[in-house]
Backbone bond lengths (Angstrom), bond angles and torsions (degrees), N, CA, C in turn:
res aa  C-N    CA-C-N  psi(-1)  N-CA   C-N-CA  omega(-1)  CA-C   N-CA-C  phi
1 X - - - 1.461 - - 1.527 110.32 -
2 X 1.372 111.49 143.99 1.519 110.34 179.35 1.806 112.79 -66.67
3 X 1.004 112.66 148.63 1.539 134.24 169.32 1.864 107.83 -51.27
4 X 1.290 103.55 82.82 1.327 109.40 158.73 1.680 135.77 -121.00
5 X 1.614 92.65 150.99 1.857 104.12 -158.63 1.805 99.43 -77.25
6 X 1.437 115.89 122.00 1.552 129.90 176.52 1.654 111.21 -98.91
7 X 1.032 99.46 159.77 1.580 116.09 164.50 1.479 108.06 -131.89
8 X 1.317 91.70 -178.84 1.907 116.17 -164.96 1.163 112.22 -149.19
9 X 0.902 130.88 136.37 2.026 143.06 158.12 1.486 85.53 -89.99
10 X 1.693 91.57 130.11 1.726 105.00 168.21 1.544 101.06 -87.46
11 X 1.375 135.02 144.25 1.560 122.95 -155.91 1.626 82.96 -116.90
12 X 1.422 124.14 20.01 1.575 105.65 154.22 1.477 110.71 -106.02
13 X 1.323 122.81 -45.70 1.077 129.21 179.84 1.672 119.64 -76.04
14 X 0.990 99.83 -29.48 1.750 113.57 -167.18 1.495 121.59 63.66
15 X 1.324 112.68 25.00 1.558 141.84 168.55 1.623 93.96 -54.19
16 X 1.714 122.65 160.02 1.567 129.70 152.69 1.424 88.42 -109.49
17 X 1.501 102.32 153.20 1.622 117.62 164.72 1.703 104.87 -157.12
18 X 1.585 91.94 158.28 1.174 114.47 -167.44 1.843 105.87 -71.71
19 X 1.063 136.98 147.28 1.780 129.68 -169.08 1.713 94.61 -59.32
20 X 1.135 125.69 -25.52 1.628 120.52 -137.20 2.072 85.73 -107.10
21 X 1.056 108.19 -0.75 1.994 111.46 179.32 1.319 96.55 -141.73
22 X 1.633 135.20 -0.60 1.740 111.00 168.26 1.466 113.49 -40.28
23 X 1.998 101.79 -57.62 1.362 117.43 -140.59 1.809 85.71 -60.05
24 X 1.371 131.06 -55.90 1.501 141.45 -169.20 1.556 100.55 -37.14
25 X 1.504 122.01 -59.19 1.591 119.92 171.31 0.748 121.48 -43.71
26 X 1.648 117.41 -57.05 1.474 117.41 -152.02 1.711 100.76 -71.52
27 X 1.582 128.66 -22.85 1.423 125.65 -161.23 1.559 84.95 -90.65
28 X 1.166 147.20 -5.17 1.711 133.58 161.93 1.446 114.50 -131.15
29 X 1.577 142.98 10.58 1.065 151.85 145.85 1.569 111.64 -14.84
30 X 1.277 105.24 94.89 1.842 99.54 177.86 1.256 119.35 -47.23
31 X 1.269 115.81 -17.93 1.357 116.13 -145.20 1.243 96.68 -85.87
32 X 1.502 130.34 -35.05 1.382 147.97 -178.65 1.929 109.14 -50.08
33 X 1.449 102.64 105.96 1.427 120.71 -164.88 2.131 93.06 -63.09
34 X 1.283 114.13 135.47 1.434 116.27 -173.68 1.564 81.88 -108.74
35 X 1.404 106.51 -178.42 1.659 131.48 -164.90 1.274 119.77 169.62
36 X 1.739 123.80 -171.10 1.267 114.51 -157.75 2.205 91.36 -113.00
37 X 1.656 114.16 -0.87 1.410 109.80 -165.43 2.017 102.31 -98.83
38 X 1.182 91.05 146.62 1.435 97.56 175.90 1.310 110.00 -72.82
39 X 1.318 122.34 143.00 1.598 140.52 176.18 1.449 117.74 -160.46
40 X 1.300 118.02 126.43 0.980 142.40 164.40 1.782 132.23 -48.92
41 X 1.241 131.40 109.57 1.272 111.69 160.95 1.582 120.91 -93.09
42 X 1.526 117.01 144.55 1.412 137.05 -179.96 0.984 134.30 -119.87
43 X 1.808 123.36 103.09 1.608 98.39 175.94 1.785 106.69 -108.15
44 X 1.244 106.66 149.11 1.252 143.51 168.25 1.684 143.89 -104.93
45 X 1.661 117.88 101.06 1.466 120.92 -135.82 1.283 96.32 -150.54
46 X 1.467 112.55 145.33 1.091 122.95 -166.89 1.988 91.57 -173.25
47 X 1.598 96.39 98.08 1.799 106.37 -178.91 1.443 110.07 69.28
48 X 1.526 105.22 -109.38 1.569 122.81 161.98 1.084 126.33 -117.99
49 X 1.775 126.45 30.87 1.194 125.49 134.34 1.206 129.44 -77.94
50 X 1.194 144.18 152.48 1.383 138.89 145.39 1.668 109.48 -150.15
51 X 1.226 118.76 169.14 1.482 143.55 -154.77 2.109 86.38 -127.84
52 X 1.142 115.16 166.16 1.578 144.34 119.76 1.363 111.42 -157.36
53 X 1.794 90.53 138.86 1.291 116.48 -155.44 2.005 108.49 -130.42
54 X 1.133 118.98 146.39 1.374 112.34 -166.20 1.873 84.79 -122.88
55 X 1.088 99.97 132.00 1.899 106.15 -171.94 1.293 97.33 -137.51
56 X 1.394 116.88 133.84 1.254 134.41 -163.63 1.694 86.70 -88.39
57 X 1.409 97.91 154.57 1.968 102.42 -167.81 1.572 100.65 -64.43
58 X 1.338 98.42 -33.72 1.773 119.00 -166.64 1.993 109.95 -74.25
59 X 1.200 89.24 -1.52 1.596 93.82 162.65 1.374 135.27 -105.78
60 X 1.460 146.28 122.12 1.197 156.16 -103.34 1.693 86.43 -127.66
61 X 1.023 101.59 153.03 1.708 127.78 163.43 1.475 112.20 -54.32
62 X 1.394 104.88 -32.89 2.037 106.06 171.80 1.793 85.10 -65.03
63 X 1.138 130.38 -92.16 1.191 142.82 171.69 1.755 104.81 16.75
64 X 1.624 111.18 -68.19 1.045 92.15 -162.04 1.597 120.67 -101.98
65 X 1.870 100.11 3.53 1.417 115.96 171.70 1.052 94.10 -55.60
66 X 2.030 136.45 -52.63 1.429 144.07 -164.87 1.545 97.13 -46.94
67 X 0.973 109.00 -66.45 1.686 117.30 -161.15 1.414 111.07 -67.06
68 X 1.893 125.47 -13.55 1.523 115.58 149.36 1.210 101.88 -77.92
69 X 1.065 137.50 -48.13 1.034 126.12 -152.58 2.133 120.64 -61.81
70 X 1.374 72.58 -34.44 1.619 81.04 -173.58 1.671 110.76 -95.30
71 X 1.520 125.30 2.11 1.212 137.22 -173.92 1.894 91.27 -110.09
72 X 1.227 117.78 -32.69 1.725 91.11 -147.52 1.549 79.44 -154.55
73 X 0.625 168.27 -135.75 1.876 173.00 68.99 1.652 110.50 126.51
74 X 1.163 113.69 -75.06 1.582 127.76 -153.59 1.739 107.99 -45.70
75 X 1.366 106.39 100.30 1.510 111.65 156.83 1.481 144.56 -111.73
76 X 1.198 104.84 -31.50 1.860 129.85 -170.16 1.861 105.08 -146.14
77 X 1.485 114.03 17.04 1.501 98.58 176.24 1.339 120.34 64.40
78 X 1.584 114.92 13.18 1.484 124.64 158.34 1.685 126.04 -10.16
79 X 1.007 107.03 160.53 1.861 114.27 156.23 1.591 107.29 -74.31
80 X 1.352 87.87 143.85 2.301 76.02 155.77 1.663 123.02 -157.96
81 X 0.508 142.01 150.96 1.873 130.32 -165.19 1.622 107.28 -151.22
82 X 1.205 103.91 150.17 1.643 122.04 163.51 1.392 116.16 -118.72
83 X 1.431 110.30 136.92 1.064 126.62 171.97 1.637 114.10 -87.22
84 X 1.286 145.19 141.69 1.232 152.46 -150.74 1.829 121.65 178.70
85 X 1.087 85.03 101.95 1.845 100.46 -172.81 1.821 109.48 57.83
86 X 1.422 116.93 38.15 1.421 110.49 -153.32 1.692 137.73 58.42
87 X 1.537 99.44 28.73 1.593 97.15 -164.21 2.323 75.87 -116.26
88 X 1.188 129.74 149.02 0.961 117.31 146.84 1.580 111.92 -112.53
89 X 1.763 94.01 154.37 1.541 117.56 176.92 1.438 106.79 -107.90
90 X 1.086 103.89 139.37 2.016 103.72 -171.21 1.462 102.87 -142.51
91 X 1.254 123.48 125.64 1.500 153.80 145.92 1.705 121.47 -55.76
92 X 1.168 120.80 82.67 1.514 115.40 173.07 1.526 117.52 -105.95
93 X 1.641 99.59 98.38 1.333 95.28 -172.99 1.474 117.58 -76.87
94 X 1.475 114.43 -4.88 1.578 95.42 -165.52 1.099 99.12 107.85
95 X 1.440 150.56 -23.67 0.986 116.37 -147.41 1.637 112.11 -115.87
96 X 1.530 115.45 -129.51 1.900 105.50 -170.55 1.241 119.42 -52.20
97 X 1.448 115.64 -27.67 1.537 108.09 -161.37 1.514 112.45 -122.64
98 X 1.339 114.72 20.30 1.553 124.52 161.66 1.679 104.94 -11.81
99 X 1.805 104.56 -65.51 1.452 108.49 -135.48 1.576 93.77 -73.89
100 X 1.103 116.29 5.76 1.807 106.99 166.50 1.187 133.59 -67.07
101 X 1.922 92.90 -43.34 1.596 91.69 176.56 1.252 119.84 -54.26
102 X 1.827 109.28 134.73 1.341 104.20 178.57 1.512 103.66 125.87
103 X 1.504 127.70 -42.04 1.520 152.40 -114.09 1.255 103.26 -140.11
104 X 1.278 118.02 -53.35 1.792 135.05 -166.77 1.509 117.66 -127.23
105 X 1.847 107.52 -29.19 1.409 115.03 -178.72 1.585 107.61 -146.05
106 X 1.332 113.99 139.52 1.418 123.88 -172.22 1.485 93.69 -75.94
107 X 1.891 98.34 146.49 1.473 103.31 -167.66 1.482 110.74 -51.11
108 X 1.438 107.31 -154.56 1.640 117.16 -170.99 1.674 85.75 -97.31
109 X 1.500 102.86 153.02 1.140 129.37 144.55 1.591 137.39 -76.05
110 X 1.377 93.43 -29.75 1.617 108.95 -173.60 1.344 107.09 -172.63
111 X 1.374 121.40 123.15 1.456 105.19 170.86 1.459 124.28 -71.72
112 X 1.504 114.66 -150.49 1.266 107.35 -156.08 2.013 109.05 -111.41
113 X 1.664 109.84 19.67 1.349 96.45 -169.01 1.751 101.84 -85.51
114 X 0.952 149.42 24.51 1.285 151.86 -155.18 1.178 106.88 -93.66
115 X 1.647 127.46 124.53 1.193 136.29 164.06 1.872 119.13 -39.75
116 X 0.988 106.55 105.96 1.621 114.03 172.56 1.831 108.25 -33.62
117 X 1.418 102.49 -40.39 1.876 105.29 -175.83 1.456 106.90 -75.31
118 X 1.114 127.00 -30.36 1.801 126.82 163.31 1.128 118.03 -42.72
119 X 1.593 119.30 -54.91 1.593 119.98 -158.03 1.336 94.03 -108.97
120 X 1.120 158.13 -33.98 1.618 156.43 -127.60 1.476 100.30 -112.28
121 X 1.618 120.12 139.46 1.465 102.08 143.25 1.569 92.23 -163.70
122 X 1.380 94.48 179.96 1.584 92.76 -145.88 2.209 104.85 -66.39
123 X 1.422 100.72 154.42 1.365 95.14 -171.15 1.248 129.94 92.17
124 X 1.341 110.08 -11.99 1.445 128.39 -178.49 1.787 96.97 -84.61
125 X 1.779 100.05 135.32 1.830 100.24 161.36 1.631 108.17 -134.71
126 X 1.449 104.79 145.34 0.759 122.89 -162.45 1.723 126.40 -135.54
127 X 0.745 156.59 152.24 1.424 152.06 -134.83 2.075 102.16 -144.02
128 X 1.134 94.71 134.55 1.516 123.95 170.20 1.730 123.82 -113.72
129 X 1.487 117.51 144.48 1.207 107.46 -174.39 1.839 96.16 -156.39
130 X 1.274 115.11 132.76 1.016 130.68 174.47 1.533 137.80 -121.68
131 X 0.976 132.58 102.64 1.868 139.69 -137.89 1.515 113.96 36.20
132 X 1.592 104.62 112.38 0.937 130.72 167.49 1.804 124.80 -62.53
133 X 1.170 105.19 19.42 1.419 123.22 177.98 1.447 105.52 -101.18
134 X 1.312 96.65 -88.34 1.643 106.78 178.91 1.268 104.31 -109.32
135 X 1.420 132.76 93.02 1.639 152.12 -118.43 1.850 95.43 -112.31
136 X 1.311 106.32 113.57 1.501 108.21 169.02 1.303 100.62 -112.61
137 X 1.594 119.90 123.60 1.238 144.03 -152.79 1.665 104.16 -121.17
138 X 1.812 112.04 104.90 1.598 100.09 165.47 1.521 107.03 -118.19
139 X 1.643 98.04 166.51 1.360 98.08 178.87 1.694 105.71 -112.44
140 X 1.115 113.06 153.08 1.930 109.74 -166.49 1.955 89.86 -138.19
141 X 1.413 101.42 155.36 1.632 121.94 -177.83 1.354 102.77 -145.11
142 X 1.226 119.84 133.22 1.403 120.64 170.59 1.953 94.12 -87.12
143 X 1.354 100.14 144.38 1.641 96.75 -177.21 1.369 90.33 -114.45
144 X 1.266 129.13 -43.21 1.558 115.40 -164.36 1.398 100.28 -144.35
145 X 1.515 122.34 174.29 1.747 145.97 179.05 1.691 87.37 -139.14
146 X 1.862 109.42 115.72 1.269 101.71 172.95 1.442 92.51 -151.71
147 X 1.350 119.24 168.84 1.314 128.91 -167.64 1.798 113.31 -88.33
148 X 1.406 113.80 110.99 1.467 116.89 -178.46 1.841 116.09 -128.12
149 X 1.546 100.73 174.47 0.896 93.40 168.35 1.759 155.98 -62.79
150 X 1.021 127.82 -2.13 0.995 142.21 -119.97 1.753 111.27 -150.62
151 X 1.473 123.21 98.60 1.355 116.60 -147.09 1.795 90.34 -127.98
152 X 1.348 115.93 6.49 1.514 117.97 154.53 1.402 117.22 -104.17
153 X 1.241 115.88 -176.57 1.496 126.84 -161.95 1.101 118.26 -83.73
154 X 1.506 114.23 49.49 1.283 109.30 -175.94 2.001 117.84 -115.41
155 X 1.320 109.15 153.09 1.435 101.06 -168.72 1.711 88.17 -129.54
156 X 1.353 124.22 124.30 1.486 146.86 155.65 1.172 115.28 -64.26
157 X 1.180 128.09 132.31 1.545 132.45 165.96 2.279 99.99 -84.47
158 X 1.111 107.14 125.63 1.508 110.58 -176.79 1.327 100.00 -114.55
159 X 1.398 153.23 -6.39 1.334 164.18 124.60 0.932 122.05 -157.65
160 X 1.540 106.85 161.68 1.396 133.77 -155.42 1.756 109.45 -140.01
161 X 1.398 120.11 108.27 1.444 111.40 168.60 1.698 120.25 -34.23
162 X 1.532 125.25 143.32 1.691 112.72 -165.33 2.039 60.05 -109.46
163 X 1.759 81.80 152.34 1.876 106.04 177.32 1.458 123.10 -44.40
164 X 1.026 99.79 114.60 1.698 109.67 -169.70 2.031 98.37 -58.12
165 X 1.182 106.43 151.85 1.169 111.52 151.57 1.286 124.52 -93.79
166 X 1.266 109.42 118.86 1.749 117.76 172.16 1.550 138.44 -98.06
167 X 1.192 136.15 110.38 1.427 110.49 -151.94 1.457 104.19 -99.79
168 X 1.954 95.41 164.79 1.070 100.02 -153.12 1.610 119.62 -64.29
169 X 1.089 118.97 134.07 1.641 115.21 179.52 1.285 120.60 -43.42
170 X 1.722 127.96 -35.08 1.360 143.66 -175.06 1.563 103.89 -81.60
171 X 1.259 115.85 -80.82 1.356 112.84 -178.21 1.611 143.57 -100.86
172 X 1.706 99.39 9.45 1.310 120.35 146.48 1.676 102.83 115.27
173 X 1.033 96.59 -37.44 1.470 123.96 -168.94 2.023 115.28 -60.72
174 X 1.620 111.92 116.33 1.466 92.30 167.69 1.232 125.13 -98.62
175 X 1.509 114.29 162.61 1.161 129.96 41.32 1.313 94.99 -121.50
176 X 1.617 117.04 141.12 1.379 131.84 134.62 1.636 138.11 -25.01
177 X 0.794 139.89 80.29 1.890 119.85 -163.62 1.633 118.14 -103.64
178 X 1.798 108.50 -1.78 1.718 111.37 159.53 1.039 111.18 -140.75
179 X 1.344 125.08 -167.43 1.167 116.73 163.83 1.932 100.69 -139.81
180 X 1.353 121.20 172.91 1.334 111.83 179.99 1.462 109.29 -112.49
181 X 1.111 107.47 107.72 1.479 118.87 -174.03 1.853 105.17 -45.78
182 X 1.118 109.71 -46.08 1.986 113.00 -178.57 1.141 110.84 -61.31
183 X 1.441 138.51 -44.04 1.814 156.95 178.98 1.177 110.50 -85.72
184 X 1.167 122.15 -42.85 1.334 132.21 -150.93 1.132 122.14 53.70
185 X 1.292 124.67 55.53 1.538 139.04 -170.52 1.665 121.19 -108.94
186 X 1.076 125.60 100.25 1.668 123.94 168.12 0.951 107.84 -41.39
187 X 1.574 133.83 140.51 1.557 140.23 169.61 1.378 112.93 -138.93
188 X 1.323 120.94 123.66 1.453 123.26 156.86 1.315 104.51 -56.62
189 X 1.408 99.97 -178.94 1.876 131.53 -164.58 1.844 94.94 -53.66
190 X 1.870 95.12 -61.88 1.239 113.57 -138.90 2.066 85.75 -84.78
191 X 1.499 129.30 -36.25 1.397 123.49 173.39 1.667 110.58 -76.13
192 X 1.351 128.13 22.29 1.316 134.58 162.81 1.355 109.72 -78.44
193 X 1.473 97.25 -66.41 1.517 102.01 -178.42 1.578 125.16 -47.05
194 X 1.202 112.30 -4.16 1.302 96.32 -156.92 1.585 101.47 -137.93
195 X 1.465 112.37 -1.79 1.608 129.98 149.48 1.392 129.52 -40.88
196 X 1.651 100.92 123.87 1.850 81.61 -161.89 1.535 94.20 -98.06
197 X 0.904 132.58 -4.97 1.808 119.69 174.97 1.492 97.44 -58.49
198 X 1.489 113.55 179.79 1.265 124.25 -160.46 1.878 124.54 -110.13
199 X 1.391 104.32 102.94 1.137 110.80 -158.67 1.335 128.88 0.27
200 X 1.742 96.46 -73.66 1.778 116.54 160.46 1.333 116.09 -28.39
201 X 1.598 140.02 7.83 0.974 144.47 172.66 1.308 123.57 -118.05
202 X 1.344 103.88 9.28 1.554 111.92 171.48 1.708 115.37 -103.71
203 X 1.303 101.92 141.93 1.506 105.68 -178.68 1.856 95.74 -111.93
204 X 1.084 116.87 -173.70 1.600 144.73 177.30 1.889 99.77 -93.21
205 X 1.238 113.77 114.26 1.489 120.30 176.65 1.774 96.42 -82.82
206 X 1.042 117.26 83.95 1.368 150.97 156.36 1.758 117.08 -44.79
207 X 1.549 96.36 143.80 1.750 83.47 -177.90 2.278 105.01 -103.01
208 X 1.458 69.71 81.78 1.947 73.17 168.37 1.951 84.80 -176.81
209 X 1.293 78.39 161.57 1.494 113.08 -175.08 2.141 103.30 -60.60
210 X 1.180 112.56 -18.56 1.253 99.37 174.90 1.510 106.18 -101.13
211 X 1.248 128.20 40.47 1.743 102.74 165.57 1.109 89.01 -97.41
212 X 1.596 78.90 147.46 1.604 117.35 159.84 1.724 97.63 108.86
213 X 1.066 104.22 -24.64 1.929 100.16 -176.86 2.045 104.08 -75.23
214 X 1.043 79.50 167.18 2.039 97.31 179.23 1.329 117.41 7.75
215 X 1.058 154.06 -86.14 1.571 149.94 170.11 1.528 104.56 -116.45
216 X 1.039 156.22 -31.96 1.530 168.14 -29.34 1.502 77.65 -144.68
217 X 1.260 135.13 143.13 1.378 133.95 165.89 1.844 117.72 -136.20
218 X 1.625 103.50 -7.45 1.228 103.45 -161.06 1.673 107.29 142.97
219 X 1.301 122.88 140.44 1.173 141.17 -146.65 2.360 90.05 -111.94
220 X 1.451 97.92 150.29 1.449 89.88 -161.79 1.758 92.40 -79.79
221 X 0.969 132.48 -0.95 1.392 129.05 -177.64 1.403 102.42 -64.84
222 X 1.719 118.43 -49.18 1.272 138.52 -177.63 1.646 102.96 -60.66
223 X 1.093 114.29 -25.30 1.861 111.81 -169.59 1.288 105.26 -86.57
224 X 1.519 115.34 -44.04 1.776 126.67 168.28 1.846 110.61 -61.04
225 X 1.160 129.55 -43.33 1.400 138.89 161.27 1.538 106.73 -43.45
């Protein structure tokens, strides 16, 4: 995908910012409630998506697989794993693509119930991966260890890129609104119609790093929005 410039609503302040000065706000944002529990900040990126996320230490790697999963990833109940100082953490839900493990990716090292404050500290990057079929790949950084509210397992979304505009692959022009899963081609409204691959092969050009892969239509954050 081409190189495009995003913004963010900071969801304490309700400020817009440019992607390249969120991270600078969000680490002095008044708005950001202080306390006596350790929490983590996280950013999470993939092109012109990205996440920052504030994760209480006391929240586990299941924890925050949940929160890709249900923000940006989750389609068919996939596998998914992180890589971390060379140790991998692996998620087996059961579901379509079990019979790989073994096949495509060396087993787990460790699963995924592990306190985020054990393995993490600030400066550390680390890598995410979600179905090992048709493989959506993020990269994550812990930026800071700072004192918050929040001494259960909970992880906040603190911004979120708003949907990039992409232009159309055919006639140059944005916005994009699918993409063609067979070509892999972005299409406006008006270069849909007139696409000769086969409808049933179009997905929703979605704001996360998996459109266009396996059924992927949109993240449930986007369905509650």
């Amino acid at each position: 995908m081409p190189r495009i410039q995003t913004t963010s609503l900071c969801r304490a302040c309700k400020q817009q910012f440019a992607a390249q000065v969120i991270g600078r706000h969000l680490a002095a944002c008044p708005k950001r409630a202080t306390g006596t529990f350790p929490v983590l900040d996280l950013r999470v990126y993939a092109g012109p998506f990205w996440l920052y996320l504030e994760a209480s230490a006391k929240a586990t790697l299941e924890d925050l697989d949940g929160l890709l999963r249900h923000v940006w990833v989750e389609c068919c109940g996939h596998l998914s794993a992180f890589d971390i100082a060379g140790t991998r953490y692996q998620a087996d839900t059961g579901g379509i693509d079990g019979m790989w493990v073994g096949m495509l990716k060396p087993g787990p090292d460790m699963g995924m119930g592990v306190p985020l404050g054990r393995i993490l500290r600030p400066g550390l990057k680390f890598s995410y991966e979600y179905d090992f079929g048709t493989t959506t790949e993020l990269e994550l950084r812990v930026l800071s260890e700072r004192q918050g509210t929040s001494g259960k397992r909970t992880i906040t979304i603190l911004a979120r890129n708003e949907p990039p505009e992409f232009p159309c692959s055919v006639c140059g022009k944005p916005p994009a609104k699918t993409i063609c899963t067979e070509c892999q081609t972005e299409l406006c409204t008006s270069c849909a119609r007139k696409h000769k691959c086969d409808e049933d092969m179009r997905l929703p050009l979605v704001n996360s790093p998996r459109a266009g892969a396996c059924g992927y239509t949109g993240g449930a954050e986007d369905e509650v929005a």
